[in-house]
C-alpha positions as CSV (number, residue, x, y, z in Angstrom):
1,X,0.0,0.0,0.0
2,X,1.0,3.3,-1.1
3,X,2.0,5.6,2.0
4,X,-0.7,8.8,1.6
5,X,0.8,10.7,4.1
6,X,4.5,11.3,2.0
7,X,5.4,14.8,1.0
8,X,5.4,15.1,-2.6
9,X,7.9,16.6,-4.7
10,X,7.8,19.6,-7.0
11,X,8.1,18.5,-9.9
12,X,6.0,15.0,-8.9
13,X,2.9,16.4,-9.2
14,X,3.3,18.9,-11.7
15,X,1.8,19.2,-15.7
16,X,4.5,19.0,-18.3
17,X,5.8,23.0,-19.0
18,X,5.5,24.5,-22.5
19,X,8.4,23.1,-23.8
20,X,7.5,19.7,-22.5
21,X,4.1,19.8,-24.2
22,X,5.5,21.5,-27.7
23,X,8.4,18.2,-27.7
24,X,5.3,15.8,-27.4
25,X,3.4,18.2,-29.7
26,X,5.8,18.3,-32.2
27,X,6.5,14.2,-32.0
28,X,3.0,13.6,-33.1
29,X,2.7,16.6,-35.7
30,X,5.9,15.2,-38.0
31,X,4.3,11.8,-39.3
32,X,0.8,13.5,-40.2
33,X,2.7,16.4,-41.7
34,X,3.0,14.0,-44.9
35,X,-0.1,12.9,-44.7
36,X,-1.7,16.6,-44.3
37,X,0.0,17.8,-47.1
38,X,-1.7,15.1,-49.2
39,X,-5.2,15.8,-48.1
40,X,-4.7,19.0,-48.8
41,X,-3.4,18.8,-52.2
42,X,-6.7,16.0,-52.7
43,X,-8.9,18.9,-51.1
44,X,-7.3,21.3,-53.5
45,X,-8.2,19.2,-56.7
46,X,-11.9,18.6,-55.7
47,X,-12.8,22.2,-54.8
48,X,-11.0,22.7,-58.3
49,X,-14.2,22.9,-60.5
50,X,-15.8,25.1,-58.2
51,X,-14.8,28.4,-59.5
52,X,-15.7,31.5,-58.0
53,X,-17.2,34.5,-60.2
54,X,-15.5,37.5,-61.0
55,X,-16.5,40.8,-61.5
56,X,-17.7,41.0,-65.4
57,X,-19.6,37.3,-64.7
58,X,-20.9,39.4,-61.7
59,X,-22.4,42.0,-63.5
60,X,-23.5,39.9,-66.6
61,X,-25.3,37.8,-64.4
62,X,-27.1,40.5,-62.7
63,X,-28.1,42.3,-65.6
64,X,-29.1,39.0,-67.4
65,X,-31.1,38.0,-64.6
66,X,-32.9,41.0,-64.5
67,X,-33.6,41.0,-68.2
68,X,-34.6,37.8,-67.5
69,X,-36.9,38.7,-64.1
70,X,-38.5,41.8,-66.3
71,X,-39.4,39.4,-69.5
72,X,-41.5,37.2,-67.3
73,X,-43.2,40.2,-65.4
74,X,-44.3,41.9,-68.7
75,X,-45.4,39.1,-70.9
76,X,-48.9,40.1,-69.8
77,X,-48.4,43.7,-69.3
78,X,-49.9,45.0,-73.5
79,X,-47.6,47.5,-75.3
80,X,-44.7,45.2,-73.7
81,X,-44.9,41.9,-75.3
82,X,-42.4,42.2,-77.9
83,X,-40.4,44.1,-75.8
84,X,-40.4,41.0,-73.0
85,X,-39.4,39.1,-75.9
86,X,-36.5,41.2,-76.5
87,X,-35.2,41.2,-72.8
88,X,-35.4,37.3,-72.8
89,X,-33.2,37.7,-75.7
90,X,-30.5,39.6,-74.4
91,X,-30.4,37.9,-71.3
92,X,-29.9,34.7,-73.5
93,X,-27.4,36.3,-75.2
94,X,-25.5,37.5,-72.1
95,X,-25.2,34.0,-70.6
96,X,-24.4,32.7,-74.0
97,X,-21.5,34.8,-73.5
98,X,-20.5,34.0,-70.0
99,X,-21.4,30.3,-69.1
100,X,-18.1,29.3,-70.1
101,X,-16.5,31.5,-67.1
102,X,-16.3,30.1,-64.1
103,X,-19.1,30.8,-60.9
104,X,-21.5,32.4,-63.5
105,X,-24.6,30.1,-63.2
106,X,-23.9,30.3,-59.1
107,X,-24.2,34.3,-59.4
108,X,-26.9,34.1,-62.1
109,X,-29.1,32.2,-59.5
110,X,-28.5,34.8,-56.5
111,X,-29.0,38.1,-58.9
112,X,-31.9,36.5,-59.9
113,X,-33.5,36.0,-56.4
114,X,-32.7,39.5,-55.8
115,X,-34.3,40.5,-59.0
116,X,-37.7,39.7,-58.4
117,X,-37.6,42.7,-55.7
118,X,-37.8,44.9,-59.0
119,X,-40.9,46.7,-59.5
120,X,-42.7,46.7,-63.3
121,X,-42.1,50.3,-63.6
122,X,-38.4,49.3,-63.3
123,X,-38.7,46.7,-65.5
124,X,-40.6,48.8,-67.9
125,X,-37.9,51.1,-68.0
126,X,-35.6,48.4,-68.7
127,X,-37.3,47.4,-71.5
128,X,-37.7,50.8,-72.9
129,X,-33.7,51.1,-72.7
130,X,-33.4,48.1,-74.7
């Protein structure tokens, strides 16, 4: 049986210091170095064909999808039926342009959400412009 009543040293009952914990740290950090690396050049090819948009897909895509937004609002609207005919047009021919780029479709689908906030007079101007 262990004697309870023993003084106990210092450095007995202590936690390992900083440098004891960074040399058992860096003991287990040196083998999955290698295999980090790896996983991070595997991550790095997946998240490959996810491209991010840049600024010209940015701003085709929001024009296009208002073009887009405004066509299906004035279909109805007479004096404006052609003309929704002609914004569905251009904002086929925009994403013609762009679907090759990368992270167009992605920003295409936000500016679109945000384009059905627009009102008809808005999109009646739009039209006109056209």
């Amino acid at each position: 049986m262990k004697n309870l009543n023993r003084r106990v040293k210092k450095s007995e009952g202590r936690k390992p210091g900083f440098i004891g914990s960074l040399k058992i740290s860096l003991a287990y950090l040196i083998v999955p170095a290698g295999a980090g690396a790896l996983l991070g050049l595997a991550a790095g090819l997946a998240f490959a064909g996810t491209a991010v948009a840049g600024f010209d897909e940015k701003v085709a895509a929001s024009f296009a999808a208002k073009y887009q937004v405004c066509a299906l609002k004035l279909k109805d609207t007479p004096g404006y039926r052609l003309k929704a005919l002609g914004l569905k047009a251009k904002s086929d021919e925009i994403g013609r342009d762009k679907l090759g780029g990368g992270g167009y479709i992605e920003a295409f689908q936000k500016e679109k959400k945000k384009a059905w906030l627009l009102t008809k007079k808005e999109c009646k101007r739009f039209a006109d412009r056209l």
